[in-house]
N, C-alpha and C positions, 0 to 999 in steps of 0.2 A: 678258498682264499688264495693270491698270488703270492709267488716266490715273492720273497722283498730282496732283488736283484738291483744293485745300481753303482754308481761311482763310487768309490771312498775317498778321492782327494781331489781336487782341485776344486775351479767357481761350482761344478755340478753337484759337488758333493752333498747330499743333504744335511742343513746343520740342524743341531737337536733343539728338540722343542725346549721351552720354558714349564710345560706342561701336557699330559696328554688326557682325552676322554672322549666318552661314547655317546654320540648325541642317537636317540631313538626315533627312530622316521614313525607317519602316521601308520602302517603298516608292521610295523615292529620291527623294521630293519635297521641291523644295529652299523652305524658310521663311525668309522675313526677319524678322530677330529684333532688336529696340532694347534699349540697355541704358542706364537714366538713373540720373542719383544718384551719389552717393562710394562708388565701385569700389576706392577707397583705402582704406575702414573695412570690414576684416572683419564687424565687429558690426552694421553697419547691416541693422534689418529689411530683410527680401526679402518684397516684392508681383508678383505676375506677372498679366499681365490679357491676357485672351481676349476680344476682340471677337465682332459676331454679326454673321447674314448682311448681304450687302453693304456694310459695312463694315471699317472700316482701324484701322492704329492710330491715327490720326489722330482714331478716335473718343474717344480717351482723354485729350484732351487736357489739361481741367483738372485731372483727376485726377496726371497724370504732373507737371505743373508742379507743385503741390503735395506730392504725395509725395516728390518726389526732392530736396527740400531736406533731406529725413533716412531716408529710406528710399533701397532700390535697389530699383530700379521696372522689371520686363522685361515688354515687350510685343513682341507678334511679331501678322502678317500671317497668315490663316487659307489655307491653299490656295486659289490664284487669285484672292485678294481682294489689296489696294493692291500690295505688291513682292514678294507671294509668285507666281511660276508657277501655272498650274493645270494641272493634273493630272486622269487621266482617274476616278483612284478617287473617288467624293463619295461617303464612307458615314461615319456616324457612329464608325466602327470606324477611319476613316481619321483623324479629327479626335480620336480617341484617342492612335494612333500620335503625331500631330504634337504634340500636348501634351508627350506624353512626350519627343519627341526635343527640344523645345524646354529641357524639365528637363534633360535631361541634359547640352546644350550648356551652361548656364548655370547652376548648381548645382554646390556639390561634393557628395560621396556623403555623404549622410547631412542637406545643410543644408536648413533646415526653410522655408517661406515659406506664407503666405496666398494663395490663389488667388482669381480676382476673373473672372467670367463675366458677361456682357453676351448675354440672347437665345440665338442660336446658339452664344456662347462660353460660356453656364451650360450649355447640353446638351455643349458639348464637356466640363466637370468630368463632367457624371454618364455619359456615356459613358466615361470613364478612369477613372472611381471606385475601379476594383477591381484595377487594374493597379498594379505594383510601384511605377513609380518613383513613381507619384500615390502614393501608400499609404508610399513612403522620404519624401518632401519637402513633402507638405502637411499644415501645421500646423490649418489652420483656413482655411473657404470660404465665397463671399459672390455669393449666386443674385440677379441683378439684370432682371428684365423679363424671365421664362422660363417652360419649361415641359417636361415630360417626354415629352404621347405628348397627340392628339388636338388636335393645332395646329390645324388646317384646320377641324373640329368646332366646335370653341367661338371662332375670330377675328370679330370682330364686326365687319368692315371693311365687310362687306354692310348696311346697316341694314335688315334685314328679322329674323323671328322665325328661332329654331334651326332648322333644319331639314334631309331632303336638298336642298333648291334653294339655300339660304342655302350651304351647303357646296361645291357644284359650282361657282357661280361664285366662292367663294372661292379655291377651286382656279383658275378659269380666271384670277381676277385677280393672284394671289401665285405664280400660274405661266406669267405670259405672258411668252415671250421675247420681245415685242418692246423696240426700245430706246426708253432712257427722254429723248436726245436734252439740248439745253444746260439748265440752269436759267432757266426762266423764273417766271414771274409764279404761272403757272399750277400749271408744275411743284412751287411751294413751297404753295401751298394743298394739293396732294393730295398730300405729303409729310406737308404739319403734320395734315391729316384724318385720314390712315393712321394716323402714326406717333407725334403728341405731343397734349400736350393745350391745349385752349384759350388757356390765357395765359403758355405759350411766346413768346418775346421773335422778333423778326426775324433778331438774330445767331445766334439757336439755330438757328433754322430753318436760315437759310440754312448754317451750319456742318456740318446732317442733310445739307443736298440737296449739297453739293458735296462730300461723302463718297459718298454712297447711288450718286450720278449719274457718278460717277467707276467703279464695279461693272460689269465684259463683262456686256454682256447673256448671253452664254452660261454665264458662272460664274453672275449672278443663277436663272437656268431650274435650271441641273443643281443648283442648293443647295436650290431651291422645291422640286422632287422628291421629295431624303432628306427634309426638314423633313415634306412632306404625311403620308410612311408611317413618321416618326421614332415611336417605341417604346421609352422610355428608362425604365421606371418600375421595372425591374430595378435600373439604375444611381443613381437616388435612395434605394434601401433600401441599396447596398454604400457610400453615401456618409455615411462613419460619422465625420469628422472634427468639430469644430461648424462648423455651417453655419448664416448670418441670410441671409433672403430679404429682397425689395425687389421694390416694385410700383405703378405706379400706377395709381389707381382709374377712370382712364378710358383705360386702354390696351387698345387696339385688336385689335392681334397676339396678344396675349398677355395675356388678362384675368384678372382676382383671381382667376377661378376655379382657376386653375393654380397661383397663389401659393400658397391655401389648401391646395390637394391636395400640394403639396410638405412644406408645415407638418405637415400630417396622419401622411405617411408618412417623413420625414426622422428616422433613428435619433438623430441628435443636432440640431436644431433649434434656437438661439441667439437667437431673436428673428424678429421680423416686421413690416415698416414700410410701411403701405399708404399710398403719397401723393397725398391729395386734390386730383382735378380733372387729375395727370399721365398721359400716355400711356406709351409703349414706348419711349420715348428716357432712360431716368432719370438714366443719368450725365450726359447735357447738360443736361436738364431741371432737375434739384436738383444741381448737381455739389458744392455744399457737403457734402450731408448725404450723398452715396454715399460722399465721401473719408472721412467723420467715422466711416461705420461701417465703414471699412476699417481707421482708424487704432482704433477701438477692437477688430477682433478682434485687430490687433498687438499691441498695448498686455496682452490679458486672454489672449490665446494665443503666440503666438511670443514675445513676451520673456520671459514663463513657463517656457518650455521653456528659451529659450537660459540662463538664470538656474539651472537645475535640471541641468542637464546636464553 
């Protein structure tokens, strides 16, 4: 399990749950799962948010403080990432499973919520896309810094042209186990290089790196792996709910390119908001305008439904 390393004050800060519990994946891996907001008001929207690799929920931070003033807000811990165990399965089929077993702990049968993916947590929706209880309980889905299948291909982390050599040491660099050691000086320039973009603030950064750096080196490796050979473009076409994308234009990991191809083949596509000069951090990076389009797919989807129903 990881250090639980991160902010203690300002917007990054994580604020405390209303509740905590352990939802059971189909494999027996146990999830820590936060649950924020008035658990008192039946009616209040339900948001649930999947973090991406090497990250917690911790990464959620301004989002969850914001939302949970009128929404109920679940985030949960990916396998072996912050307070979830890790586990020997890492397959996208695995982080299917856990979605689900997370709905199921925290849902009743049939209630509706917006789903919210961050990177590896947007591959976690289009890997469960087509599973039951994704397809009983989400209203509407919101792809933030992602991508389907050709991670390693198109990450521009290398500054060199496309290529096979640009590719291989992509691989060696997004898959090297070694450790990434305390936050330093050092360590926060080749965080913000990687992973945000230029005029990213110091408290961003540093709220990346003491999440990112908090990550076992061995959960970082075994996640680099599925990501290298993930193949999920299947799970974007059975992702039939409406779904707005979110990208920004100087992301590293995960460039427009991906964005666009999502837009192209996304059976219900909702919108597309490309943010100039951002990298692959976006819920930190703009945390305004990710919450804004969260509260607007509630707003034009789930209160629609719960109204009609």
């Amino acid at each position: 399990m990881s250090r639980l390393t991160h902010v203690e004050h300002g917007a990054y800060a994580p604020p405390a749950p209303a509740r905590e519990l352990t939802a059971v994946s189909a494999d027996g891996a146990r999830l820590h799962v936060e649950v924020h907001g008035p658990e008192d008001n039946p009616g209040a929207p339900v948001v649930v948010l999947a973090h991406g690799w090497t990250c917690s929920t911790a990464f959620w931070a301004a989002q969850i403080r914001d939302l949970a003033v009128d929404h109920r807000v679940i985030a949960y811990d990916q396998r072996g990432h912050g307070r979830s165990p890790a586990s020997e399965a890492c397959t996208a089929d695995a982080l299917a499973d856990d979605l689900e077993a997370v709905l199921a702990a925290t849902l009743a049968p049939g209630e509706k919520a917006v789903l919210v993916g961050h990177s590896m947590g947007g591959m976690t929706l289009m890997a469960a896309s087509a599973r039951p209880r994704f397809q009983e309980h989400a209203v509407a889905a919101l792809l933030c810094s992602t991508g389907s299948s050709r991670l390693v291909a198109e990450a521009r982390v290398v500054p060199m042209p496309a290529g096979w050599l640009r590719t291989q040491m992509t691989k060696r660099i997004l898959g090297s186990a070694a450790p990434l050691g305390p936050v330093t000086p050092l360590a926060r320039r080749i965080l913000k290089y990687a992973t945000m973009g230029a005029g990213s603030s110091p408290g961003m950064v540093e709220a990346c790196a003491r999440i990112v750096h908090a990550c076992p080196r061995r959960v970082r490796h075994a996640w680099s792996k599925v990501l290298d050979l993930l193949d999920l473009d299947h799970g974007v076409r059975a992702l039939t709910v409406p779904t707005a994308v979110v990208v920004g234009t100087a992301d590293r990991l995960t460039p427009v390119v991906h964005a666009r191809a999502l837009v192209a083949t996304l059976p219900n596509c909702v919108g597309v908001t490309e943010l100039t000069g951002l990298g692959h951090m976006t819920p930190v990076e703009a945390p305004e305008l990710v919450t804004a389009r969260i509260r607007e797919l509630v707003s034009t989807y789930a209160e629609i439904k719960e109204g009609s129903a």
